[in-house]
C-alpha positions in Angstrom: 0.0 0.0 0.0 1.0 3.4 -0.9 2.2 5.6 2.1 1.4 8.9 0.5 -1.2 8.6 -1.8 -1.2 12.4 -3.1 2.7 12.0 -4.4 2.5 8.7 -5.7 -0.3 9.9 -7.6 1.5 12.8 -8.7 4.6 10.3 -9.7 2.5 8.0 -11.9 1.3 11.0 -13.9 4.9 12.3 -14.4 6.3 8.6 -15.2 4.1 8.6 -17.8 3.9 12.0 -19.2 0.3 12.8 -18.4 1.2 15.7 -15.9 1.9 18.6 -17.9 3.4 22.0 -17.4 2.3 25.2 -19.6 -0.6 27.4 -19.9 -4.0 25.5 -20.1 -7.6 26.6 -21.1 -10.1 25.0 -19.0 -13.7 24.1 -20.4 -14.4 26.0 -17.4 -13.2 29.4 -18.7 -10.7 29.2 -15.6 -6.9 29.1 -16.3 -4.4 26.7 -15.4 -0.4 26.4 -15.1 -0.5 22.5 -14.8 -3.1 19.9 -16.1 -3.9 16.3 -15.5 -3.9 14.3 -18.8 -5.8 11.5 -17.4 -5.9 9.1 -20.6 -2.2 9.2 -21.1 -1.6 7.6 -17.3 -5.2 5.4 -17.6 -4.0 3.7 -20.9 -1.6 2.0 -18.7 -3.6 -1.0 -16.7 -1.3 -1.4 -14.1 -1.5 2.4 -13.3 -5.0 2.0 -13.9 -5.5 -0.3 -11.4 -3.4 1.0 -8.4 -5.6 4.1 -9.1 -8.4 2.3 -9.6 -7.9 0.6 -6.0 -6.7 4.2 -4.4 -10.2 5.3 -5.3 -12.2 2.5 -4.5 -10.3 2.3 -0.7 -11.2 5.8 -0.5 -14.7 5.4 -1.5 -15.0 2.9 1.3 -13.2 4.8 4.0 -16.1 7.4 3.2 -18.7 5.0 3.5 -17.5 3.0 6.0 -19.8 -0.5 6.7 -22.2 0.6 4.2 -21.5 -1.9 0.8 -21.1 0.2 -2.4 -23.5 -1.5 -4.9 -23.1 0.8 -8.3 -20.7 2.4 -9.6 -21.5 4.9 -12.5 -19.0 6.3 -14.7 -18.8 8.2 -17.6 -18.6 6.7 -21.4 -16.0 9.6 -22.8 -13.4 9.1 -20.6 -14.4 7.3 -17.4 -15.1 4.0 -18.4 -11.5 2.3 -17.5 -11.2 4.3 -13.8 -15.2 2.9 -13.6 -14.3 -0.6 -14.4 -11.5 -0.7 -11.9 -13.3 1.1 -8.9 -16.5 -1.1 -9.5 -13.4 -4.0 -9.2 -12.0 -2.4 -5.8 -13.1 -3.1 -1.8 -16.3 -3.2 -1.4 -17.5 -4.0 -5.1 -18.2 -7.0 -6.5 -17.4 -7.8 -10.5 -18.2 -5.3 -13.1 -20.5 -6.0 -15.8 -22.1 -4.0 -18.6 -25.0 -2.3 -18.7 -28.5 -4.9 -20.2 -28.9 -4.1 -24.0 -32.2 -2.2 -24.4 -35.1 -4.9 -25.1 -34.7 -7.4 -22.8 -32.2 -10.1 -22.7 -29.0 -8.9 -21.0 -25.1 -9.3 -22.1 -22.6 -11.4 -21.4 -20.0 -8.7 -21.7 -16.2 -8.8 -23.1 -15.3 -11.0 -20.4 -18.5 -12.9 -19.2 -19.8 -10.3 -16.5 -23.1 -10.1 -18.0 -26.0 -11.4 -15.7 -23.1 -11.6 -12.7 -23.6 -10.4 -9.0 -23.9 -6.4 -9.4 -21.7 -3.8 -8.2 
């Protein structure tokens, strides 16, 4: 387990290039000297998943006793940290969403008609 979450954060998005240094826009209107480039750390699975679990252990610290059952996350850009959140303490094994219709999926890797998260 990671001592100091906020710098070993920091350190997997500067090992991998996705913390970058400049002037930066925000959709916000706001303006930034340093951005997050969350896909270019994500696309890494192993980074993904130490994240992933950071989250997830965080998720349960805040909720304490009470068993996560969903975890929602975003198609454009959310679906990977999802996936491995859904996968941390407290969750059970992702699966994908039923296709409209009836009759569910059985998902890239099986999940489909699993135990929810």
């Amino acid at each position: 387990m990671v001592t100091n979450p906020v710098t070993s954060v920091l350190d997997l998005f500067q090992e991998t290039g996705a913390y970058l240094k400049g002037h930066f826009r925000l959709t916000s209107g706001l303006h930034s000297p340093e951005y997050l480039q969350c896909a270019l750390v994500l696309q890494h699975p192993r980074h993904a998943e130490t994240l992933g679990k950071a989250l997830g252990e965080g998720l349960a610290a805040l909720t304490g006793s009470q068993k996560i059952h969903t975890v929602v996350s975003p198609a454009m850009g959310g679906l990977i940290i999802g996936h491995e959140v859904a996968g941390g303490p407290g969750g059970g094994r992702p699966r994908e969403q039923p296709r409209r219709g009836g009759g569910g999926s059985s998902g890239p890797r099986g999940w489909g008609g699993g135990g929810g998260v």
